[in-house]
C-alpha positions as CSV (number, residue, x, y, z in Angstrom):
1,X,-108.5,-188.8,31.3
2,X,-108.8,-188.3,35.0
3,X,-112.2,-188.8,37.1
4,X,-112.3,-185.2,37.9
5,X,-111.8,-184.3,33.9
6,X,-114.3,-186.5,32.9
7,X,-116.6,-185.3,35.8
8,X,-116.3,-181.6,34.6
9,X,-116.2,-182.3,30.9
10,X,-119.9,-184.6,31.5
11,X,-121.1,-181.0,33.0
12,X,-119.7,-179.1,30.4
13,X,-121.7,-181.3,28.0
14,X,-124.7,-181.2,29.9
15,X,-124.9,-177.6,30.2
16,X,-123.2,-176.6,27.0
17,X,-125.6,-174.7,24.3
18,X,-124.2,-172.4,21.4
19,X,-122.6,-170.3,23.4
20,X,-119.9,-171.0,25.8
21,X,-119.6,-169.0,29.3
22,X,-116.6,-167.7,30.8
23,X,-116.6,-170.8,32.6
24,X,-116.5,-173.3,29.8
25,X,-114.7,-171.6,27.9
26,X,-111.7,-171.7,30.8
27,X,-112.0,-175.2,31.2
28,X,-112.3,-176.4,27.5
29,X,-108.6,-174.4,27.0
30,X,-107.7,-176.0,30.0
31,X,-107.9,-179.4,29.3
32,X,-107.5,-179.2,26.1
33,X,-103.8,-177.6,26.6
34,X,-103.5,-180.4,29.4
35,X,-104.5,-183.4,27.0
36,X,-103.2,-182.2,24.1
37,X,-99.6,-181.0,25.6
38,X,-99.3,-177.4,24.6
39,X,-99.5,-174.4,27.0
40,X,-102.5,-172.7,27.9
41,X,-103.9,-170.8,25.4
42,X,-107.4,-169.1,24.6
43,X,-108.1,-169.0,20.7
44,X,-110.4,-165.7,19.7
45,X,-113.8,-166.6,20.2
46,X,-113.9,-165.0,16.6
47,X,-112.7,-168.3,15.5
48,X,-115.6,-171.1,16.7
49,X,-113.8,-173.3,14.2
50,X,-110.9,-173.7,16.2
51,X,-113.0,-174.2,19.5
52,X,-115.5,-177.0,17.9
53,X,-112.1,-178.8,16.7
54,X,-111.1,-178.5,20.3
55,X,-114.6,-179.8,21.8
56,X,-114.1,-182.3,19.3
57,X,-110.4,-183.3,20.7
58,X,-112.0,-183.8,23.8
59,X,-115.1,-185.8,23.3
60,X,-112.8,-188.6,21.4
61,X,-110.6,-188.4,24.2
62,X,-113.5,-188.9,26.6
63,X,-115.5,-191.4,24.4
64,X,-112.1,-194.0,24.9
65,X,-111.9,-193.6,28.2
């Protein structure tokens, strides 16, 4: 994961309650179409499931870095 990844992912943590902003919500499909090699997409937010697998996704792949 790059520094500035990590760096923006440590703030999305930090800030990150049960609700995502417009801004977290951009950079969590961001990344996670970057990391996880699939174009940019931005599931409903009808569907949380699909977002917590995809914070999930990206806290493993920021825990082994």
């Amino acid at each position: 994961m790059e520094k500035v990844d990590k760096e923006q992912w440590e703030k999305f943590k930090s800030e990150f309650t049960t609700r995502l902003t417009q801004t977290q919500y951009k950079l969590l499909c961001t990344l996670h179409s970057k990391y996880f090699n699939h174009s940019y997409y931005e599931p409903c937010s009808c569907r949380p499931r699909e977002l917590k697998r995809w914070i999930a996704d990206i806290d493993n792949l920021y825990n082994k870095c």
